[in-house]
N, C-alpha and C positions, 0 to 999 in steps of 0.2 A: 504494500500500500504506500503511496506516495506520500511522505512527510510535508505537511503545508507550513508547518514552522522553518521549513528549510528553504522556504520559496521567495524569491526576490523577486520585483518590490514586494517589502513584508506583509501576508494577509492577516488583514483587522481581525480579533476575535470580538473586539465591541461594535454593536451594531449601528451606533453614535459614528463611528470611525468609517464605518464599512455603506452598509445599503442608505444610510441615512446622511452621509460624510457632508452634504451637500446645505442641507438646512441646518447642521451646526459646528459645521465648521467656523464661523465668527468666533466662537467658544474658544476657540483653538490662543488664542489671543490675550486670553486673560486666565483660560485654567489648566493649559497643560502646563507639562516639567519646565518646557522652554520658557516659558512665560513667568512661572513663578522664579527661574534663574534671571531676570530680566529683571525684575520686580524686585529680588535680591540686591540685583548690584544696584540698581537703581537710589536704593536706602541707603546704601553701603557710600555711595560715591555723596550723597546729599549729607550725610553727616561728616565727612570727609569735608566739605565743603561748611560745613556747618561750624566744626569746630576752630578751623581757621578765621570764620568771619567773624565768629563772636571772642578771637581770642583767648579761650577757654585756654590753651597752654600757653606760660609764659614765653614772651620771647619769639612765638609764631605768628610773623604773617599773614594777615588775608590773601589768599589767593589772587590771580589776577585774573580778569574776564575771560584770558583766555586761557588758562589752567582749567577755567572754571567750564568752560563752553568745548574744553577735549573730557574732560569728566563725565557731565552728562550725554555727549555724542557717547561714550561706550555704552552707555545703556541705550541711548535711542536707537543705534546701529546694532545693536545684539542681532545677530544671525545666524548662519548655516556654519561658518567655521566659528563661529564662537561657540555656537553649541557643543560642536564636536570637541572643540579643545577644552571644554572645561567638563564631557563626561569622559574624557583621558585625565585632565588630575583627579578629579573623584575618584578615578580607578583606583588612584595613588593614596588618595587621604581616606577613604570610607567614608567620608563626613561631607557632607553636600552644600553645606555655610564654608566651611572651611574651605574646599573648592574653589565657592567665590570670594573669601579672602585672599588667595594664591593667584585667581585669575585677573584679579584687580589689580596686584601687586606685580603682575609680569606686564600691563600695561601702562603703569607709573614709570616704568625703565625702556622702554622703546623709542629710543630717542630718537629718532630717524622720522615719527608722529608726534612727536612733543613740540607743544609751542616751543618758540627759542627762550632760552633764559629761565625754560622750565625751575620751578623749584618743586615739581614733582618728583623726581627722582629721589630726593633726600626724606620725603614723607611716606616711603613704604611701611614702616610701621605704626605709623595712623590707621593703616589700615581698618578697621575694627578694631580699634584699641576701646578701651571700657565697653564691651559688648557681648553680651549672649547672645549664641545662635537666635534664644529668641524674642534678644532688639531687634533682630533684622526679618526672622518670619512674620511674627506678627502683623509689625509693619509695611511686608509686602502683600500677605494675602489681604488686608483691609482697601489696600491700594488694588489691587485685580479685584475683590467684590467689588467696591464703589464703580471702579470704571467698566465692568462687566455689567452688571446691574444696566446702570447708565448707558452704555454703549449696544448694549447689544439684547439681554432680555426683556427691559421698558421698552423701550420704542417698538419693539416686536409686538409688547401685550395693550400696547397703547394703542399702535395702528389696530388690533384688534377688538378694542372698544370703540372705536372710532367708527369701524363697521360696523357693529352692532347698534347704537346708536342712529347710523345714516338709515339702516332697513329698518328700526323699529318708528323713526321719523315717518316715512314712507309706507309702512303699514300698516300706521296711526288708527286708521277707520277700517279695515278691515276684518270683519267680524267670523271669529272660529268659537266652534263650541267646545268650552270648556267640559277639564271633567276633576272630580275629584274622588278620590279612592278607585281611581278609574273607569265611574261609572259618571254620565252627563250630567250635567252642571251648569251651573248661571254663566251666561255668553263672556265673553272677553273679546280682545281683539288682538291678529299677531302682532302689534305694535307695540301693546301693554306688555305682552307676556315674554316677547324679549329686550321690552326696558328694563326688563324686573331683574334680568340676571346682567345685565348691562350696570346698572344698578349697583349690586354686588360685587361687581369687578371693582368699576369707578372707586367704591371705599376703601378695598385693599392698595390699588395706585397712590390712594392719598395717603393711606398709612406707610406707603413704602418710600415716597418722597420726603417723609418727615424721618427715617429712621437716622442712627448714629453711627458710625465710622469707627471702632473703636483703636485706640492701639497704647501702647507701655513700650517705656526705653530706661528700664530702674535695675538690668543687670541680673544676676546667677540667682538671684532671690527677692528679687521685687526690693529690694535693702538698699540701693546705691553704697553696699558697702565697699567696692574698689572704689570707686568715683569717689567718696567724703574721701578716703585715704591718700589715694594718691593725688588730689587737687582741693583740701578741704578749703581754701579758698572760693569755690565756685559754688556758684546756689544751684544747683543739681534741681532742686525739685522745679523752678523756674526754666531752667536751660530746657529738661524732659518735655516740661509742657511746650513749650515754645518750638522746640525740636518737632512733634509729634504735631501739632495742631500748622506748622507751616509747610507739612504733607498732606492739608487738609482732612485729616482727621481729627476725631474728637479725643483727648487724654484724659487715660485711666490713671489717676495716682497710687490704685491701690488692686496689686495683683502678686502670686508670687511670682514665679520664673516664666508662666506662661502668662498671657493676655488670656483672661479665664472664659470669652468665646461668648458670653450673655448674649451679645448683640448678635452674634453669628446665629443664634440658636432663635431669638427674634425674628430675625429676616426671614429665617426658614419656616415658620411658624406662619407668618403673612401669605410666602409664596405658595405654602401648601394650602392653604384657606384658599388663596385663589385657583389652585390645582383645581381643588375640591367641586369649586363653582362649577369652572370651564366642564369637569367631570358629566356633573347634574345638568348640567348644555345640552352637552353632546346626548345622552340617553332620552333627553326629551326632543331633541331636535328629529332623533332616531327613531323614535316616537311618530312624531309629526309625518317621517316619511312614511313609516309604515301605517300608518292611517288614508296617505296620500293626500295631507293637508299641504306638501311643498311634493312639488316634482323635480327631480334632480337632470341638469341639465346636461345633456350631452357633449362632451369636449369636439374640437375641431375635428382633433388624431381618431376619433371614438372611446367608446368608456366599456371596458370588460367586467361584468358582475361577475358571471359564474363560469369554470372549466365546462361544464356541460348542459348548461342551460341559458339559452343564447339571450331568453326574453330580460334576463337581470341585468339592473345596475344597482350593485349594492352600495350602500351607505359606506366607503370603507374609510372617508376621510373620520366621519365620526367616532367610527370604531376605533382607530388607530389613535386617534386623541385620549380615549378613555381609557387606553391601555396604559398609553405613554404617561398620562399624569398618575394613574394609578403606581408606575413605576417613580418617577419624579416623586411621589408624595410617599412613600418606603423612603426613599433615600434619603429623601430632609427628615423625616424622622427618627432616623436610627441617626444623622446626623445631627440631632439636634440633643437625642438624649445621650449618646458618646461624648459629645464635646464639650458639655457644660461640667461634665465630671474628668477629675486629674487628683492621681494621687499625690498628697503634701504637695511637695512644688514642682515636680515634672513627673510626667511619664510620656511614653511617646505614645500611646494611644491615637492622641490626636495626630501624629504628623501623615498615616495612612489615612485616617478621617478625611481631613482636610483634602489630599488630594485627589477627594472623590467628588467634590462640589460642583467639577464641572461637569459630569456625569449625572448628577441630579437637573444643573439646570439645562442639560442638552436635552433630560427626556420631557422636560416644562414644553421647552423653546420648539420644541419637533410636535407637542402636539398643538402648541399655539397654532402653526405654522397648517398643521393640517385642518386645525376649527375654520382659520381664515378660508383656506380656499373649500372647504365643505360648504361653508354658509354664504362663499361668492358662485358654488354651484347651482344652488336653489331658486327656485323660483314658485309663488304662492301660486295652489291650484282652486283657483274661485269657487269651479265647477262643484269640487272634492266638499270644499266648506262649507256650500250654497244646501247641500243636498243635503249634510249631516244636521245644518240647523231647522232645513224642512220637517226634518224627521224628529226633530227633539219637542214639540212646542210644549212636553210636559214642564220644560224647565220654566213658563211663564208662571206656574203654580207660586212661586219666592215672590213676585210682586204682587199679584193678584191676593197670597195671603194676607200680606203687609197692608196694602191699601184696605184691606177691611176691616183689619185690626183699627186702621187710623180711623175707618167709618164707623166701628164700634165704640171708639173711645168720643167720639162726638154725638153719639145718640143715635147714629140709623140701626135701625131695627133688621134683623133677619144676617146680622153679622155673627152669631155665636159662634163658638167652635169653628174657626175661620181653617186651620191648619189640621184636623181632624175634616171637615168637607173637601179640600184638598188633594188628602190623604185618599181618599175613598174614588175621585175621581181620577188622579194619577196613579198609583202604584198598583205598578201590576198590570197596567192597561195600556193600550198604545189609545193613544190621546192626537186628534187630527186638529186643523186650525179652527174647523168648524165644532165639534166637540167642547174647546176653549170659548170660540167667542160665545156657543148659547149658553155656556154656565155661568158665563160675565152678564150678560143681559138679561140672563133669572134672579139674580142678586138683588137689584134693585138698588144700586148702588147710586150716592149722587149723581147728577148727570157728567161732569168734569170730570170727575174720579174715572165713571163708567166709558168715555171715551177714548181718555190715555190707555186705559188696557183696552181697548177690542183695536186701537189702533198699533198697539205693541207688535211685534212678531218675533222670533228668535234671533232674527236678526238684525234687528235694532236695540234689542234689549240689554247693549252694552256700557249701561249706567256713563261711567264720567272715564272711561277709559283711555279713551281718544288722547285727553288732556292731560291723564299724569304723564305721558311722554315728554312732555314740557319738563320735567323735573329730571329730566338726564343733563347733566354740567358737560358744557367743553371742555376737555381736560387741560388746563394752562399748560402753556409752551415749558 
């Protein structure tokens, strides 16, 4: 049998990587190995930079703009042979910070790239000086979540409210019969019922625009106990803050060796709520098809349901979504309850955890991607809705009770046991338009009361629905 681990180019065993590579790949940018080595040095070289400008050691120099402007190109130019050469010192070190210690530290001596008059050269061991490995992780994976987030799974789930919103505008007045317990129900219209999860989304967006950044730079035990010692001259707890929050993040002053992850374990919490919605979407949208209240539109190329059944086109973009958040929403939660626990002040637990995050938000981003063109497939079938509400008009029984109750509470006579008469004429019965209006006009109801119901029908009888559509927010830029 032929070895596929032996086969070049390497075959994916993640399906992210592999059949999928395509809609998440952007991901690739903020949560692979590369990326988080990027994000590494990137910390690495800004505190490097840091400690020079604020003269924290005596007797050192601010950098000059242009020491300062070859520093950050190595992190902005991180690529194909950077890669490669720093997973050859890894080979060497076993320790993958250390790595980018060493790899920064051979780019400080390459003088042949060095501004002229470099005073790089003589600062290789600033390198990471006063730093645990995890001043510099923490501070880079907060750096790949924010810009991750931001860059590439928002604007994906944004453009996908944005959709939902535009058809629920659009199908404002269009009246389908509802149901509940999955038996028919008081009308609504598709408008309402997909601002409702439109709705839902919009809150977790806001709640995820307001979250916190976190990160810590306080050393082998959260102590600044090298820092007080070998520079107690320097206000360490000011510098930390200062350091940390001019990476645009928010500082923790109080962690041990790790950044203890709360906020990580937050965001994850939000994005699986919203998993969850997108979920309960997709099963009602699937729903919807299979009632044939939306018919699914033909693609240019054509659209394949079934291997042997020609008349199919299945649902499969909604299918595929419900898989996919079902998988994204396992992964945030085992991330969520692994990360927020560390034994005393380190274990590595987390450093595999961590670099499964992009893996959670690939299977988000892939079924975002598949709700969108699901619900840009569709198209409302009148016909389909027209005829469900013909057939329903027992659902008039809800106002016709109500308005008697109101006639009984005013005096008209022959109102008794309004939802018991009701009872007797809908359940159990198939109830026509005309069966309706002559039990309205046996009532003996006011005359105004008695009009608005014989002029109702199931399809009008979609109270103020139209208008909560009005209550869906444009999402600020």
């Amino acid at each position: 049998m032929q070895d596929f681990a032996k086969i070049t180019p390497l075959i994916s065993l993640n399906p992210l990587d592999g059949r999928y590579r395509q809609a998440t790949a952007p991901l690739t940018n903020y949560f692979s190995e590369a990326a988080l080595n990027r994000a590494r040095v990137k910390v690495e070289v800004e505190w490097l930079i840091f400690l020079t400008d604020r003269r924290i050691i005596p007797d050192l120099s601010p950098l000059t703009a242009a020491d300062c402007e070859y520093l950050r190109e190595i992190a902005e130019n991180f690529g194909a042979s950077d890669i490669a050469e720093l997973k050859t010192i890894e080979a060497e070190t076993r320790h993958d910070v250390k790595a980018v210690e060493y790899y920064l530290k051979r780019r400080l001596t390459q003088n042949e790239s060095l501004p002229p008059a470099s005073s790089l050269p003589q600062l290789g061991e600033l390198v990471h000086i006063l730093c645990t490995s995890e001043d510099i992780n923490n501070l880079a994976y907060a750096l790949m979540m924010k810009a991750a987030l931001k860059e590439v799974w928002l604007p994906a789930a944004q453009k996908f409210y944005a959709q939902l919103r535009e058809l629920a505008i659009t199908e404002r007045d269009c009246p389908l019969l509802a149901r509940t317990h999955g038996q028919t129900a008081s009308p609504s219209t598709i408008g309402k019922e997909i601002a409702v999860f439109a709705y839902r989304l919009q809150r977790q967006l806001q709640r995820l625009a307001q979250v916190e950044y976190l990160g810590k730079f306080n050393g082998a035990t959260g102590t600044y106990g090298a820092h007080s010692i070998a520079l107690p001259q320097a206000d360490w707890l000011a510098l930390s803050s200062d350091f940390v929050t001019e990476l645009g993040l928010t500082w923790n002053p109080l962690t041990t060796q790790i950044e203890s992850h709360d906020w990580l374990s937050e965001i994850f919490a939000i994005l699986t709520h919203f998993n969850r919605i997108c979920h309960n979407l997709a099963t009602d949208f699937w729903l919807y098809i299979s009632l044939g209240y939306f018919r699914q539109k033909l693609s240019a190329q054509g659209s394949t349901g079934s291997s042997t059944m020609p008349h199919k086109v299945n649902p499969i973009r909604f299918e595929n979504a419900e898989a996919n958040m079902e998988i994204s929403c396992a992964l945030f939660d085992s991330l969520s309850a692994t990360l927020v626990t560390s034994r005393w002040q380190r274990d590595l637990t987390d450093s595999t955890t961590l670099r499964n995050m992009g893996v959670a938000f690939g299977h988000s981003l892939l079924a975002i991607e598949n709700l969108q063109r699901g619900v840009a497939g569709l198209e409302v079938n009148l016909t389909r809705l027209t005829e469900d509400l013909e057939h329903a008009w027992e659902v008039l029984a809800e106002p016709i009770q109500q308005t008697m109750r109101i006639a009984a509470a005013a005096g008209t006579p022959g109102m008794q046991n309004p939802y018991e008469q009701l009872k007797e004429l809908t359940r159990g019965h198939k109830v026509t338009a005309s069966d309706m209006r002559d039990f309205i006009k046996n009532l003996d109801l006011p005359a105004a009361a008695e009009q608005r119901l014989l002029e109702l029908s199931p399809a009008t009888y979609t109270g103020l629905a139209s208008r909560l559509v009005d209550f869906l927010p444009e999402l600020a830029e």
